[in-house]
Every structure is written in C-alpha cells, then in structure tokens.
C-alpha positions as CSV (number, residue, x, y, z in Angstrom):
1,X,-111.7,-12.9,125.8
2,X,-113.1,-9.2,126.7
3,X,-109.7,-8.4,128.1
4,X,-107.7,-9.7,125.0
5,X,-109.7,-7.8,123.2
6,X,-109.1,-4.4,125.6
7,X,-105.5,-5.1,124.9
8,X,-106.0,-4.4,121.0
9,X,-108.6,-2.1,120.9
10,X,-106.7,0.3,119.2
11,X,-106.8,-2.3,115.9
12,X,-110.5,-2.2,116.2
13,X,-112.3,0.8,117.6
14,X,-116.2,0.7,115.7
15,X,-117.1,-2.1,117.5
16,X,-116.4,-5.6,119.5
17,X,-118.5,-9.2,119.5
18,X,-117.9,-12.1,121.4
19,X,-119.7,-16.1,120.8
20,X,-119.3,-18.8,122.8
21,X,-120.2,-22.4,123.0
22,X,-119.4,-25.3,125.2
23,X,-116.3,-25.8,123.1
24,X,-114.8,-22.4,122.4
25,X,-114.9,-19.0,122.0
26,X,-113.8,-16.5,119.2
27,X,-114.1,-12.7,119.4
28,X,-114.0,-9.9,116.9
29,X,-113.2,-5.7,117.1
30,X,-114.1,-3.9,113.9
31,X,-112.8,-1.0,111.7
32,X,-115.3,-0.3,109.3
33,X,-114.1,0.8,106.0
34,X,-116.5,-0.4,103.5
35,X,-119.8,-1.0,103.7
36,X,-120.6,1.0,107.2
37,X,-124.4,0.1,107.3
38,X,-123.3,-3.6,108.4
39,X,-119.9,-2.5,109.6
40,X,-121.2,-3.7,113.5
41,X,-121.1,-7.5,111.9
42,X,-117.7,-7.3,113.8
43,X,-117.9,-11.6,114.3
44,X,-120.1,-13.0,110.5
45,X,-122.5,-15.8,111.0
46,X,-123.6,-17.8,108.6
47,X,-124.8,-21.5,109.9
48,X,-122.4,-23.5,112.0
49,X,-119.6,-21.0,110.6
50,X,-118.2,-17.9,112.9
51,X,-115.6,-15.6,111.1
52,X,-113.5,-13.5,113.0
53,X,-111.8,-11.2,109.8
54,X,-108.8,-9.4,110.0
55,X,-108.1,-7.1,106.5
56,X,-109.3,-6.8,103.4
57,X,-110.0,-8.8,100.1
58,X,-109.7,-6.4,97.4
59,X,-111.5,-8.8,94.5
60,X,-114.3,-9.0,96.3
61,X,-116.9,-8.1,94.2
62,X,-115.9,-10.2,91.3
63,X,-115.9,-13.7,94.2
64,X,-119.4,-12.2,94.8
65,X,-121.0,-12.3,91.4
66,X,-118.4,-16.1,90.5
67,X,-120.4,-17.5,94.0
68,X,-123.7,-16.0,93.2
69,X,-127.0,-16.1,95.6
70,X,-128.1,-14.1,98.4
71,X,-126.2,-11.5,100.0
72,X,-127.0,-9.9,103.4
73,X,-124.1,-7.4,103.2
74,X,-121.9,-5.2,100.8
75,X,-118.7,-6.6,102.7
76,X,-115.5,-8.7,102.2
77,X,-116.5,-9.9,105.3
78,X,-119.4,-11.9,103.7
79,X,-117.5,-12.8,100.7
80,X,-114.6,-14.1,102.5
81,X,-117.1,-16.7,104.5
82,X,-119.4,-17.8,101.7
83,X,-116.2,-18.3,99.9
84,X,-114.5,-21.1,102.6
85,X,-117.9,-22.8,102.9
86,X,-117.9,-23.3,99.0
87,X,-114.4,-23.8,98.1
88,X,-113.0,-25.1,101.6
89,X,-109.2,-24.2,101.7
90,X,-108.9,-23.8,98.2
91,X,-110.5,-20.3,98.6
92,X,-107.4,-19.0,99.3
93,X,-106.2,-19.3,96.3
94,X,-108.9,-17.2,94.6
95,X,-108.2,-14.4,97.3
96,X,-106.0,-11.1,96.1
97,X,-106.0,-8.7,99.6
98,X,-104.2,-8.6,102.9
99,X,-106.1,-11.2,105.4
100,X,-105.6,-12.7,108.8
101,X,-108.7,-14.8,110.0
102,X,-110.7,-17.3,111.7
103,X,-113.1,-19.7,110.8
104,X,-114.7,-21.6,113.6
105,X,-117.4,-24.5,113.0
106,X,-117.8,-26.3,115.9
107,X,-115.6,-29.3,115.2
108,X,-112.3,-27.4,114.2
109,X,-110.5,-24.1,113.9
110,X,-108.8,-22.8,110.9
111,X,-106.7,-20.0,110.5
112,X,-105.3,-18.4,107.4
113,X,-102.5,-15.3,106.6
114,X,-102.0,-13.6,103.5
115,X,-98.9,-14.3,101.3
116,X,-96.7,-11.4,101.9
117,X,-97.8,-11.4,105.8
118,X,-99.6,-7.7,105.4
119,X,-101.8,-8.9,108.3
120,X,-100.6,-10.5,112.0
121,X,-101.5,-13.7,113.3
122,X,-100.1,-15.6,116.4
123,X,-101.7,-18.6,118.3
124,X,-100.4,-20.8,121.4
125,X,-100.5,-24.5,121.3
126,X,-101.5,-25.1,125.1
127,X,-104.6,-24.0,125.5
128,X,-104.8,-22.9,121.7
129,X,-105.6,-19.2,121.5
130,X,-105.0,-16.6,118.8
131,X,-105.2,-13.0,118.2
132,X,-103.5,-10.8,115.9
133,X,-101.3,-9.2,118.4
134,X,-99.0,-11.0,120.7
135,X,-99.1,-9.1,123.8
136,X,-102.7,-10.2,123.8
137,X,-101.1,-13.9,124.5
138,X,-99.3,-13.1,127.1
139,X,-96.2,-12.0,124.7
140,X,-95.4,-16.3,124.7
141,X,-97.2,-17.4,121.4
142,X,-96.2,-18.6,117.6
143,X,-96.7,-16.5,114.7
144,X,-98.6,-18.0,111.8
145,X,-96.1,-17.6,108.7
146,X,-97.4,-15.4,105.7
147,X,-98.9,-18.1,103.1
148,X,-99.7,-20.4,105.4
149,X,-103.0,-21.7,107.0
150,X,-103.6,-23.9,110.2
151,X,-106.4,-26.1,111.2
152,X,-106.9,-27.0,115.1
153,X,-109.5,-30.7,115.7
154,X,-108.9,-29.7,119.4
155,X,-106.4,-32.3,120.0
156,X,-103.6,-31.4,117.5
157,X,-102.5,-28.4,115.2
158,X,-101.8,-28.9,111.8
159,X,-100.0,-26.2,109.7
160,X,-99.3,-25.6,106.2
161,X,-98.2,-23.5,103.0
162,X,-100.8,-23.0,101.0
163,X,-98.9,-20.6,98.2
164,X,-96.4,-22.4,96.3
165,X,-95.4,-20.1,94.1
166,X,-91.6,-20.0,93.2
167,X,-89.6,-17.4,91.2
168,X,-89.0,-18.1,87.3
169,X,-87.7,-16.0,85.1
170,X,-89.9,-15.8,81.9
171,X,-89.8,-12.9,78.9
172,X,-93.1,-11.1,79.2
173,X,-93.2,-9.0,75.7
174,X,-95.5,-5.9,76.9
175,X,-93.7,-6.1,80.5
176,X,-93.8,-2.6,80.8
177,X,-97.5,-1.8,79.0
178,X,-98.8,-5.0,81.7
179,X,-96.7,-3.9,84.9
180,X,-98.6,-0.1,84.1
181,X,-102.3,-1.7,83.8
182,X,-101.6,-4.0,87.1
183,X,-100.7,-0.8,89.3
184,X,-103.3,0.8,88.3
185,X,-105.8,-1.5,88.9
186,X,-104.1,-2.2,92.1
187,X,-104.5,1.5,93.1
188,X,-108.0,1.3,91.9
189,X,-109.0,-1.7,94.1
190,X,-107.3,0.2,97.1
191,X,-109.0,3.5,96.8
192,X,-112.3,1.5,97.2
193,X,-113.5,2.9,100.8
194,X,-116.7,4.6,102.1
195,X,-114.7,6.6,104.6
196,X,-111.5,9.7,103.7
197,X,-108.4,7.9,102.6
198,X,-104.7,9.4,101.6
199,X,-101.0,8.5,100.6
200,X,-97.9,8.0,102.4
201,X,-95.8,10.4,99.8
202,X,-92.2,10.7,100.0
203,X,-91.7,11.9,96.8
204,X,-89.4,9.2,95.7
205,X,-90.3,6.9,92.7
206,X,-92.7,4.3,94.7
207,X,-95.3,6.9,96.1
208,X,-95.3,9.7,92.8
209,X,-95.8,6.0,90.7
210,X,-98.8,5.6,92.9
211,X,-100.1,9.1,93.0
212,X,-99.8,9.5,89.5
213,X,-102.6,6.9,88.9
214,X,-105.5,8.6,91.2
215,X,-105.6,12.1,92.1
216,X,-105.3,11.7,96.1
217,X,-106.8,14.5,98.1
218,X,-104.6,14.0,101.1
219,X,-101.1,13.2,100.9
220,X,-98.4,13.1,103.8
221,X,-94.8,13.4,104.0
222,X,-92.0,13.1,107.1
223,X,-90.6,15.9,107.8
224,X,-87.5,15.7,110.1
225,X,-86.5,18.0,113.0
226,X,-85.9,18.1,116.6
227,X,-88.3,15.3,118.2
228,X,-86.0,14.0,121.1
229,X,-88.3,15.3,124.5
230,X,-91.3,13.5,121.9
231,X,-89.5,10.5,121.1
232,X,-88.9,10.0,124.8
233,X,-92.2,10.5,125.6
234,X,-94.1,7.9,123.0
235,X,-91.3,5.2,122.5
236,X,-92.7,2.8,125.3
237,X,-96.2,3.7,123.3
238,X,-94.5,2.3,119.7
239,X,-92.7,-0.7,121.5
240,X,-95.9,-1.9,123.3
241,X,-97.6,-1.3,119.6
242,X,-94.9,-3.1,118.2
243,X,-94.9,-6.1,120.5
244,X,-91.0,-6.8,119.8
245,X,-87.8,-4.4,119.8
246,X,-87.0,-3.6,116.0
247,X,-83.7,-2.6,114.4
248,X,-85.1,0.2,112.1
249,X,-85.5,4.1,113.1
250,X,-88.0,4.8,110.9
251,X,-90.8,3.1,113.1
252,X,-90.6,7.0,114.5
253,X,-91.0,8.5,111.2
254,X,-93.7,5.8,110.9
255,X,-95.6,6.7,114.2
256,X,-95.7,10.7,113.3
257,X,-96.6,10.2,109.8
258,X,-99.6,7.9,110.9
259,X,-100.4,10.5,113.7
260,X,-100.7,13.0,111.0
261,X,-102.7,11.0,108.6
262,X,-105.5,9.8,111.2
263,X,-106.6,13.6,111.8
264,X,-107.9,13.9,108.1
265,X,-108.3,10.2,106.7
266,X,-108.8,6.3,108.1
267,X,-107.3,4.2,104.9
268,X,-103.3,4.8,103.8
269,X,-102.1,4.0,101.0
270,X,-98.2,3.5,100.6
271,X,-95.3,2.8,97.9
272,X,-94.2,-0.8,100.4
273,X,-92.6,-3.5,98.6
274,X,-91.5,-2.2,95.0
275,X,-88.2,-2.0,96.5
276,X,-87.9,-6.0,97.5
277,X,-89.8,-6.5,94.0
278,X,-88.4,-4.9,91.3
279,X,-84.6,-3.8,92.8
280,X,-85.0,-1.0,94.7
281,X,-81.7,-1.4,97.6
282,X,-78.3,0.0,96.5
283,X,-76.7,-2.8,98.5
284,X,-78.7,-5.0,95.7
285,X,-76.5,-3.0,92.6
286,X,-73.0,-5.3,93.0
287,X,-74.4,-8.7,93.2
288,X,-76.4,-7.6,90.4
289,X,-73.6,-6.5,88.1
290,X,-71.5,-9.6,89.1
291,X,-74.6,-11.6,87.9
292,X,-74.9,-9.6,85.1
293,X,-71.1,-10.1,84.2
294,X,-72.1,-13.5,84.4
295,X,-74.7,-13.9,82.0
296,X,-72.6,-12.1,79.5
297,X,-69.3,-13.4,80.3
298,X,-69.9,-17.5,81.4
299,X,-66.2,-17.9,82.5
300,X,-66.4,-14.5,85.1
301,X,-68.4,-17.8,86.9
302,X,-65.7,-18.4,89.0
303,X,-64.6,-15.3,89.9
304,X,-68.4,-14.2,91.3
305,X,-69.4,-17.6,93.0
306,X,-71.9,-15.9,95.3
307,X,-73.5,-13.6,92.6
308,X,-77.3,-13.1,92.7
309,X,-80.1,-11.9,90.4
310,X,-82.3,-9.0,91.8
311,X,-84.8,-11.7,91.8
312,X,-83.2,-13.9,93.3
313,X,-82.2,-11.1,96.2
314,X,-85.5,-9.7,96.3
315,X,-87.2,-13.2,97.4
316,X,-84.9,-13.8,100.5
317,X,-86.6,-10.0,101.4
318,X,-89.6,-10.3,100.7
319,X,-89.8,-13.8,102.8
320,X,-87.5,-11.8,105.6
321,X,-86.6,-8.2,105.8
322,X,-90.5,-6.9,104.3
323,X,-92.1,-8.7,107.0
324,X,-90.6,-6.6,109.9
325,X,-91.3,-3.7,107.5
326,X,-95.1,-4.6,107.1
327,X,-95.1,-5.3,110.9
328,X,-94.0,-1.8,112.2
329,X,-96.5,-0.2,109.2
330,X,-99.6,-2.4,110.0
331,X,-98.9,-1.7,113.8
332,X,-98.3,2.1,114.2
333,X,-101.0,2.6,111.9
334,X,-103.3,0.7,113.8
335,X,-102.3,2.3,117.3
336,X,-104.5,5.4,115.6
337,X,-106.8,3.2,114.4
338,X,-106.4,3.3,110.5
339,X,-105.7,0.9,108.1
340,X,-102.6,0.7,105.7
341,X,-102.9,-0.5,102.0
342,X,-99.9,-1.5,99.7
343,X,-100.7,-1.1,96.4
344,X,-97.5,-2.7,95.4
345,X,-98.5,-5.9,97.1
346,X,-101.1,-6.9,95.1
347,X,-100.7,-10.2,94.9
348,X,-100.7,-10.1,90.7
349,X,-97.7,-7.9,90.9
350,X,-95.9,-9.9,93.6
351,X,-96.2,-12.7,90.9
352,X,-95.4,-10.5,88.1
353,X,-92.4,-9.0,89.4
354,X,-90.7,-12.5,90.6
355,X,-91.5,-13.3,87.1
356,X,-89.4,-10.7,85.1
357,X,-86.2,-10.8,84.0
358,X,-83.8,-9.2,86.0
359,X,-82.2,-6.7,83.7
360,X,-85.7,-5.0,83.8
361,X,-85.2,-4.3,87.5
362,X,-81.4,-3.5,87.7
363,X,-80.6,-2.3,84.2
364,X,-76.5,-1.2,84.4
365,X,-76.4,1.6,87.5
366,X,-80.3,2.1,87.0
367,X,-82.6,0.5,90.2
368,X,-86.3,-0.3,89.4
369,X,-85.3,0.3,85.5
370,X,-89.0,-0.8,84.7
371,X,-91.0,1.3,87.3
372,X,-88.6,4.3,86.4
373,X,-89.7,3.8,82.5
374,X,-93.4,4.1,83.6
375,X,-92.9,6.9,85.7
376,X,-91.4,8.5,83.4
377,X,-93.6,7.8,80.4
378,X,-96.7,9.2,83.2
379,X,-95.0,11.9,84.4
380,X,-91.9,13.3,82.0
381,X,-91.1,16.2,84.1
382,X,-89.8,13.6,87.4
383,X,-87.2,15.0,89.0
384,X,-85.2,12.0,90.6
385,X,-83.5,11.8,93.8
386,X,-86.3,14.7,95.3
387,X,-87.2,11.8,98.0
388,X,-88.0,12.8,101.5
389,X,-87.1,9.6,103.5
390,X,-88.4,8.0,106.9
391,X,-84.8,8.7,108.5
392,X,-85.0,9.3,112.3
393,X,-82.5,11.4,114.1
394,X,-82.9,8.6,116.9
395,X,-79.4,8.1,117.9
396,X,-78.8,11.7,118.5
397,X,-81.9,11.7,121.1
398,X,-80.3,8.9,122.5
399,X,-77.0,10.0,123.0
400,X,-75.7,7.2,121.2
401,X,-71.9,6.0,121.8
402,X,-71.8,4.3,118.2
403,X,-72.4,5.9,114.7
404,X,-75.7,4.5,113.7
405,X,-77.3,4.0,117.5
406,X,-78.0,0.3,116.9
407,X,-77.1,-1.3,120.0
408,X,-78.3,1.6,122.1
409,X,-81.6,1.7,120.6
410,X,-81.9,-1.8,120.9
411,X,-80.8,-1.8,125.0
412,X,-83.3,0.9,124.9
413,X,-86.0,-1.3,124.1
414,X,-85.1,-4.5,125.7
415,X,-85.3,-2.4,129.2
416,X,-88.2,-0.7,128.2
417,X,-90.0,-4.4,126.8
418,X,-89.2,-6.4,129.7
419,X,-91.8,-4.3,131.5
420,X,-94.3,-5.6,129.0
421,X,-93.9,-8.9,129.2
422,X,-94.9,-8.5,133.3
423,X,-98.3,-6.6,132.5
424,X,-99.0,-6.9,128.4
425,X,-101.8,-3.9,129.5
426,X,-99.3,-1.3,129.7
427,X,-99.2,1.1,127.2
C-alpha cells in the first residue's frame, strides 16, 4: 500500500494514511484545499465506515445543513461520508463536484466516479485493488466509467450507472438569463478555497466568460516558442503522468501552463467542456446546418441521412473525446500538485446544456450562439478570435515525416511507455 501510494504522491503531497484490518486495506494522500485545520484527515472515519476521497463536492455546505447534527470538520470530506451512511447510494445523486472514492465498511467496498469522469478511478478484479492512477496497478487494471459506481462483497464485483440522464430537447424561455445565473454560481462554488487559486486564460470565449464573473488575481496563458531540447527532456515525465500515450499536442502546452500556475497558486480554474456542451468544434458547423436544413426543409431528409444536432454531437464527446481531455488536465496538473476545476462542468449546466435547443448552440455560422450572447451582454467591447490556443510545435521537435506528427508522436510514446510498464516507479 505505502509504495502505491509513493507512486502517486505527486496527486497528494500534504499528507498520507493507511488502515488495515484482517480483511483489507485502503489508503489515502491528501491535497488540502479547504478546510486546512483538519486537512491531515487524509483517510475519514466515522464508525465501521473508512473514506478514501478523491475531489471535491462543491454543494457541500448546503448537504451539511439538509443532513444536520454534529460536525467534526469544515470539509467535503465529512459531508461526502455522512452523506453515504444516510442516503446509501442514492447520495450520489444529491452530489454536484468532481469525485472519485472509496467507502470501505468491513463487509464490502464501494467505489463511485463523477459523471463527466473529472476524477480517475481504476481497480483490478484478481486481487481487487484500486487507485486513482494506473501505473500504481501495475499499468494492468479496469477503469471505473464516469457515472458509474461499483460494490465489491469480496467474492464478486458488481458495477453500475448510476446517472441516467439522457439528452431532450426542451424550450427553456429565459435560456439565456438561467445559462448566466448557473455560470456564475458555478464560478462561485469553485473559487471557494482557503489556499491562492487562478485561471487557465486563453482569451477565447470559454475562459473571458469565466473571468468576467470573479475578478481572478492570477491568470495564465500559453505562450508558444522554441521548447524542443525541453520537450525532450520532460516527455517521459508527462507520459508516466499520463499513464497512456495520447493523440493530442497540447498535453505540452498543458504541462508548462500547469508549471507556471503551481509557483503562484494550488486550485485552477479552466473554460473545459463548453465546447462539447454548447457547440464549440468547427468540424461540428456542417452536420449542424444539414440538421438545420432538415428541420426547416423535412424533404432535404434524404439527402442528409447522417445529419446531427449539436446536441446530439456534443453527447458522443462528452461520453468520448472530453474524457481524454479531462485525463491529460487532471493529470499534468497533479504532477505539480494542484488541482483543476471546470466551472463548465457543473453538473446543473451539463444538464442544462443537453437540454437546449440546438439553434441556441449553432445559430447559422455562429458556434456557442448562447455563451457568445452572454459574453457579450457582460463584456460589449469582446474582441472575437483574440484566442491564444494550447497548440504545440511538437512535430517540428520531433522531426516529423508527416504533416501533423501523429504517428511519430505516437511511436514516440509507445517506445518511451513500454519502459513503464517494466518499472511503473520510473518517472
């Protein structure tokens, strides 16, 4: 347990606890962000019940004053407990935050992921284990789908989706005027911290939205340049942070901006999501039209068969192509041990959004129409199209012999993982 711990200490630098039994064994690292007096309660008791807590529940307080009694903390840690023991599995559902954990109670295990998968999880069958990293199995291990939960009797695992929510399209009269308050609030619950927090700004629409509802002392941008010796240097750091070889540049542009931002803060906040929520991808603007032409024009049916909504295109990304973007977020910041908060990701506006009609995501030409209108209403002297992006020169450090560098990055990283997978210590 101590050395699966080692392996991720990184995640969890203020702090480790271990408790054993006859039966089992469940440890706990620690990054305190709220509530630093009782920030060593790195593994809650409370009874039979031991919670090892990955994340964060940003409607804490309000599940504090609905279950009521004695408190020995000013944590989510706390809340999330008391909360299982009185609603069982059904506490989920009363949970808006990013969350990976561990309930153990002498008879059974249960583990639970947030909906948008925000926060790892990954077990192995035989023995069971988990841990929110894989190369602290052994690299061989199943991950724990967003929305799901699991519950191990020690003789069989038992897994299941405990968020059933499914896109409909519905007319919401004040969409804009309710979208506005739900950010906000958002923002608000995510700027709760007892340590320095900050912003990932690129100064496209996603992060000014978000800056434009709290004044953020610390802000940090990309900026590109030259970083080929660099990015030879750290790249077997980010792939044995990443556990897996990804197919995106930007985890560079990730790694330096996080590097940046752990000198002056420990809580990031950051514009993910809105793009698979409310039509942010250009590749999303001629399936739209088609379905658009569509609506308007029944008989164009045939000649646009495979037409989708912007809703129906973002669900198939936020239940694929978000994932690996939360992944290589949560992971390079946590190799400098601070913690990443997506406002956009609330789980109210993930319901909202896969709620709205699509024309008030792709409106003609115009991507997030709705967020755009808010932005615009908060800030009227936006300049569009000012966004500095998280593109990483990586397959002109490379020496790439294809255009985008895809399957030499990737060789890269298979020759580089395979060393992993012998010694998961390595970094």
């Amino acid at each position: 347990m101590e050395k699966m711990l080692e392996t991720m200490k990184h995640r969890s630098p203020d702090g480790f606890r271990v408790f054993r039994d006859e039966k089992f064994e469940i440890g706990m690292g620690r990054l305190s962000i709220i509530d630093l007096k009782s920030g060593g309660l790195t593994l809650y008791e409370e009874g039979k019940y031991k919670l090892a807590f990955n994340g964060e529940i940003y409607n804490y307080k309000e599940l504090k004053k609905e279950i009521g009694g004695v408190w020995r903390t000013e944590s989510d840690t706390e809340v999330v407990l008391k909360s299982y023991i009185k609603w069982g599995v059904k506490c989920l559902d009363k949970f808006n935050g990013m969350f990976a954990f561990a309930i153990y109670d002498g008879d059974t295990v249960f583990l639970a992921r947030d909906i948008a998968g925000e926060k790892p999880l990954y077990y192995t069958d035989k023995p069971f284990q988990f841990a929110s990293e894989a190369k602290a199995l052994g690299f061989t291990c199943n991950e724990l789908e967003p929305a799901h939960y699991l519950i191990y009797d020690f003789k069989t695992t038992k897994t299941k989706r405990w968020w059933n929510f499914k896109p409909t399209e519905i007319d919401h009269r004040n969409a804009e005027e309710e979208l506005e308050w739900l950010i906000g609030d958002a923002v608000r619950l995510r700027t709760q911290a007892d340590v320095p927090y900050g912003l990932y700004y690129s100064g496209g629409i996603d992060s000014t939205l978000l800056s434009v509802f709290h004044e953020f002392e610390h802000k940090f941008s990309y900026e590109d340049g030259d970083y080929a010796e660099e990015f030879k240097e750290t790249f077997p750091k980010i792939l044995w942070h990443l556990d897996y070889p990804v197919n995106h540049f930007s985890v560079f542009a990730l790694w330096k901006l996080a590097e940046m931002a752990s000198k002056k803060v420990k809580v990031i906040l950051s514009g993910q999501g809105a793009d698979e929520l409310f039509g942010g991808y250009v590749r999303y603007l001629s399936p739209a039209l088609e379905y658009q032409a569509k609506l308007k024009y029944p008989s164009y049916g045939k000649m646009f068969p495979n037409a989708k909504s912007p809703t129906e295109l973002g669900w198939e990304e936020f239940s694929g192509n978000l994932r690996e973007l939360l992944r290589m977020e949560d992971r390079m910041t946590s190799a400098f041990g601070i913690e990443n908060r997506c406002p956009f990701l609330d789980r109210r506006i993930i319901e909202f959004a896969f709620s709205l009609k699509s024309s008030e995501k792709i409106n003609g030409f115009e991507l997030k129409s709705i967020l755009r209108r808010i932005l615009r209403k908060r800030k009227p002297d936006y300049v569009d199209f000012e966004k500095v992006g998280l593109y990483a020169n990586v397959n002109k450090w490379i020496g790439s012999s294809d255009g985008y560098g895809k399957k030499d990055y990737l060789n890269l990283q298979y020759k580089i993982y395979e060393t992993f997978s012998c010694n998961p210590s390595l970094p």
